[in-house]
C-alpha positions as a Markdown table, in Angstrom:
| # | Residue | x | y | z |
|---|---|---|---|---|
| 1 | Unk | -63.9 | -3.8 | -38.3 |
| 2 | Unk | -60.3 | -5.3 | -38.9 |
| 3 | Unk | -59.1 | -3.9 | -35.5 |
| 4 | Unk | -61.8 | -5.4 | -33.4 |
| 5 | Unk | -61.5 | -8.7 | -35.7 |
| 6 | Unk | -57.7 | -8.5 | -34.5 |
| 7 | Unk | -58.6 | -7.8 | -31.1 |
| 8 | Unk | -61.1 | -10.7 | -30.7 |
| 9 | Unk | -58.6 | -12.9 | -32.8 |
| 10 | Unk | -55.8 | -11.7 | -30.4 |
| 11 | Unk | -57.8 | -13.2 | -27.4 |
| 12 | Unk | -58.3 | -16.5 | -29.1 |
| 13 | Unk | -55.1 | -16.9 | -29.6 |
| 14 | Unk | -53.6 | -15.5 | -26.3 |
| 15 | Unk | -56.4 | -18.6 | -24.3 |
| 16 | Unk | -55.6 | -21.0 | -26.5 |
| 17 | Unk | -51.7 | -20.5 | -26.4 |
| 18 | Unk | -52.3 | -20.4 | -22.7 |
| 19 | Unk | -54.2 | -23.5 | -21.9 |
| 20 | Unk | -51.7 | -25.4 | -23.9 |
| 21 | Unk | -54.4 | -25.8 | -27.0 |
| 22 | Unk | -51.7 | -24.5 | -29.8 |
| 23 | Unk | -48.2 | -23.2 | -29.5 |
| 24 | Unk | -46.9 | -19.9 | -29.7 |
| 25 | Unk | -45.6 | -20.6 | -33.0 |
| 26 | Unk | -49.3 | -21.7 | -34.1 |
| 27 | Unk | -50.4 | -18.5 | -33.0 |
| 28 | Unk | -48.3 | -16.2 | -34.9 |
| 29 | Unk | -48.9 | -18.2 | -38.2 |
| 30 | Unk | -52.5 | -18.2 | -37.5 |
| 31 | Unk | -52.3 | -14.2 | -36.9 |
| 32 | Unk | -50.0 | -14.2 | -40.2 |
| 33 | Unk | -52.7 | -15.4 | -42.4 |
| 34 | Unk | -55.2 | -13.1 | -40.7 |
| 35 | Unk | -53.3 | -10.3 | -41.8 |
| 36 | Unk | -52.3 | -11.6 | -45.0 |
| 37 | Unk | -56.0 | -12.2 | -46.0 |
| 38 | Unk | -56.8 | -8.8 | -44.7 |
| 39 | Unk | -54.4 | -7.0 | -47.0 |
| 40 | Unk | -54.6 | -9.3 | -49.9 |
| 41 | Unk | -59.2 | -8.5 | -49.9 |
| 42 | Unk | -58.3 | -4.9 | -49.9 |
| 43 | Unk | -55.8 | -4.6 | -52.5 |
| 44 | Unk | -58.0 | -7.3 | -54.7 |
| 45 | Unk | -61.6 | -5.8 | -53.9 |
| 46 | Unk | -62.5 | -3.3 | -51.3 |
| 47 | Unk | -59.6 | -0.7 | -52.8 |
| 48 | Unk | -60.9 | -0.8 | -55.9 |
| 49 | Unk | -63.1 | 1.3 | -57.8 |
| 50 | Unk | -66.4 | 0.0 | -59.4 |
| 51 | Unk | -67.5 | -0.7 | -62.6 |
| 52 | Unk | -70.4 | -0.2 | -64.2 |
| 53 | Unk | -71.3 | -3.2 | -64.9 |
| 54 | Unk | -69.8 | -7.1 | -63.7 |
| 55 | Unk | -67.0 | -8.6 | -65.9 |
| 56 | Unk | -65.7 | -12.5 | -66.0 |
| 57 | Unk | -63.8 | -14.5 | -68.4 |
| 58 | Unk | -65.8 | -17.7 | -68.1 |
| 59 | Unk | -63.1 | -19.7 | -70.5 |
| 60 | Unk | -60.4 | -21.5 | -68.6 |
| 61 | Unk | -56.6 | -20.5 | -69.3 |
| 62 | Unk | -57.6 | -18.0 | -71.6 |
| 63 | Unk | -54.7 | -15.8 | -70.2 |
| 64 | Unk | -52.4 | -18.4 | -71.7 |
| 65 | Unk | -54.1 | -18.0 | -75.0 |
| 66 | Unk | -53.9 | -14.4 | -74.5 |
| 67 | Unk | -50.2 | -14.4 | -73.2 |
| 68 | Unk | -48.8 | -16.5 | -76.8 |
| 69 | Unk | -51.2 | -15.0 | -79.2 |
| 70 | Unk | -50.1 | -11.8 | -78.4 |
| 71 | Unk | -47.2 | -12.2 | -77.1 |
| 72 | Unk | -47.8 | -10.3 | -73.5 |
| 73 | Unk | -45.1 | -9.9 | -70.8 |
| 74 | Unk | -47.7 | -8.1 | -68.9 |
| 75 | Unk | -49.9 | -11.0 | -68.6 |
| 76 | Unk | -47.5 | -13.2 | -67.8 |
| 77 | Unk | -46.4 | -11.1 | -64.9 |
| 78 | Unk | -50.2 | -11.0 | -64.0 |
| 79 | Unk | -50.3 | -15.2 | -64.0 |
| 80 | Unk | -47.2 | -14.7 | -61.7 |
| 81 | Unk | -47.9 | -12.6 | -59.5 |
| 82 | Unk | -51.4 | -14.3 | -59.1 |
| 83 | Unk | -49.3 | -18.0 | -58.1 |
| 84 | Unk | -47.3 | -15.6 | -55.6 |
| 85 | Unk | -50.2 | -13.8 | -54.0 |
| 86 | Unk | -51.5 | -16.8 | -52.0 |
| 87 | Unk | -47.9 | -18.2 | -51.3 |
| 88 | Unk | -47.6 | -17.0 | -47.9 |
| 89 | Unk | -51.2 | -18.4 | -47.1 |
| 90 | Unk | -49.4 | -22.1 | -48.2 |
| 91 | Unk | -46.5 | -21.1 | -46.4 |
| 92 | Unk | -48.3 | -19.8 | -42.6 |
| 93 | Unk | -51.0 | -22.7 | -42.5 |
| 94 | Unk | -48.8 | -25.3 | -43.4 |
| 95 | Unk | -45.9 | -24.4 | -40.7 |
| 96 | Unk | -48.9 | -23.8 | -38.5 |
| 97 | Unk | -50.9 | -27.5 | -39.2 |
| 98 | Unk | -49.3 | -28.8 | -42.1 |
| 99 | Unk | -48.5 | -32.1 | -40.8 |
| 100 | Unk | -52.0 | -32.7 | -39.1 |
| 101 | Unk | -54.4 | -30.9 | -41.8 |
| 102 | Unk | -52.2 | -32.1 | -44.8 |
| 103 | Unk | -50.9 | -30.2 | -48.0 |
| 104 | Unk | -54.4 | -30.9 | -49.8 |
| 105 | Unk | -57.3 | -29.4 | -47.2 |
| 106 | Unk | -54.7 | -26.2 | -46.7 |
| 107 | Unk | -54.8 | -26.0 | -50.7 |
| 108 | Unk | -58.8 | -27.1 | -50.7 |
| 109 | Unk | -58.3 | -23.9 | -48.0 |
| 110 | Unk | -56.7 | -21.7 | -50.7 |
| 111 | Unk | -59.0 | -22.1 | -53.5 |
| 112 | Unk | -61.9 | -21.6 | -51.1 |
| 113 | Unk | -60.4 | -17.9 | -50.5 |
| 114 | Unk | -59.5 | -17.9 | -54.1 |
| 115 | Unk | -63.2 | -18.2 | -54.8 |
| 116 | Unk | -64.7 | -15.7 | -52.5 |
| 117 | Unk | -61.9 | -12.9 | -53.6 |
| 118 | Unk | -63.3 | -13.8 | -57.5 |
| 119 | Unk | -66.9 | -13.9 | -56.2 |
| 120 | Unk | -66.8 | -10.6 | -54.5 |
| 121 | Unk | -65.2 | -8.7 | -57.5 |
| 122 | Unk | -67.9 | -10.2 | -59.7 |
| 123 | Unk | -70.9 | -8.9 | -57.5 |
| 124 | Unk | -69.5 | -5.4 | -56.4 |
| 125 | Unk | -67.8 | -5.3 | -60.0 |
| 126 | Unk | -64.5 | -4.8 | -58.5 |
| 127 | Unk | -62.2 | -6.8 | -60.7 |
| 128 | Unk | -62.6 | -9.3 | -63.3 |
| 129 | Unk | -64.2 | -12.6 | -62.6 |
| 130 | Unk | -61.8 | -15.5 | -64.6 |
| 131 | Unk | -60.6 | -19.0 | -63.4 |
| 132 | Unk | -57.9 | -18.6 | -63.9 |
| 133 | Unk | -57.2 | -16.4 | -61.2 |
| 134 | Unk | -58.3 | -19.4 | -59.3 |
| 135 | Unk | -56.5 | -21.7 | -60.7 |
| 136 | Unk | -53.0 | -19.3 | -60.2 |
| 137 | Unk | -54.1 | -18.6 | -57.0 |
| 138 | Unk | -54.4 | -21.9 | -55.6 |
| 139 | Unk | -51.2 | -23.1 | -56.9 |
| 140 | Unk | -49.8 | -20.7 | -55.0 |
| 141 | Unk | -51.1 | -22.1 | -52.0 |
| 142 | Unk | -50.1 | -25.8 | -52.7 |
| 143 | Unk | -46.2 | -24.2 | -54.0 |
| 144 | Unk | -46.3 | -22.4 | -50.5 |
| 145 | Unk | -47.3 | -25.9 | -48.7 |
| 146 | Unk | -44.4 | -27.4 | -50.8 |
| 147 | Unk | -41.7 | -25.2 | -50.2 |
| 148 | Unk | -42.5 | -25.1 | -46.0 |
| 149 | Unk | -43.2 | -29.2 | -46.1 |
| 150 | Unk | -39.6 | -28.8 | -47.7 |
| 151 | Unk | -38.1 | -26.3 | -45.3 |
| 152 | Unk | -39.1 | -28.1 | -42.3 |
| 153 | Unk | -38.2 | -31.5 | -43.9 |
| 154 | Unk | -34.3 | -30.3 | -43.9 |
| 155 | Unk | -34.5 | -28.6 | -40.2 |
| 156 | Unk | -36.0 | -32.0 | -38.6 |
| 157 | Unk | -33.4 | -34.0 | -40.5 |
| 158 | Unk | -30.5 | -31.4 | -38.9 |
């Protein structure tokens, strides 16, 4: 499925780069993410094995709560690594459309992918269902939107 998703996705992009729609650079960004979301769904869902039953944590920040009540540097590595997972989304859509879509619809776009990772490991009880995986993971987007808006702010001012 992901190779003729690629393919088709390939052809897109090889027109539209062609009749002058997007640039190359576009492209390759757009491609990035593709393969981005592709690997961050299987490691988060579809490589995992099932539960039994579904599992959520319906309370918001309650991996906060956990982290100081108990003191956890392995949950606090989990809250990081969920800000970082999404970064390079940030980071690919906004060097591809950032200055036309805007740093809010690409993070809009970040907790929409957020949502339907969470979603699919609640209903094929793949992971844990929480907010605040949302919540990490969309900052991650917006902190990848940041840090190109940033990047490219310095090179057009060179």
């Amino acid at each position: 499925m992901f190779l003729i998703l690629s393919i088709l996705l390939a052809a897109v992009l090889i027109f539209m780069v062609q009749r002058k729609i997007i640039k190359t650079g576009q492209a390759v960004c757009i491609a990035g993410v593709f393969v981005w979301l592709y690997i961050v769904f299987l490691s988060t869902v579809f490589s995992r094995n099932p539960y039994p039953e579904m599992k959520y944590e319906l309370m918001p920040f309650w991996s906060y709560v956990f982290t100081i009540q108990y003191r956890s540097v392995s949950m606090a590595e989990e809250i990081f690594l969920n800000v970082l997972l999404l970064m390079p989304m940030g980071v690919l859509l906004y060097a591809a459309f950032g200055r036309r879509v805007g740093v809010m619809k690409i993070t809009a776009a970040g907790l929409s992918v957020s949502f339907c990772i969470e979603f699919l490991q609640l209903v094929l009880k793949r992971g844990l269902f929480e907010w605040d995986d949302m919540i990490h993971n969309t900052l991650g987007v917006y902190l990848g939107c940041w840090i190109c808006k940033k990047i490219m702010d310095v090179c057009k001012k060179r």
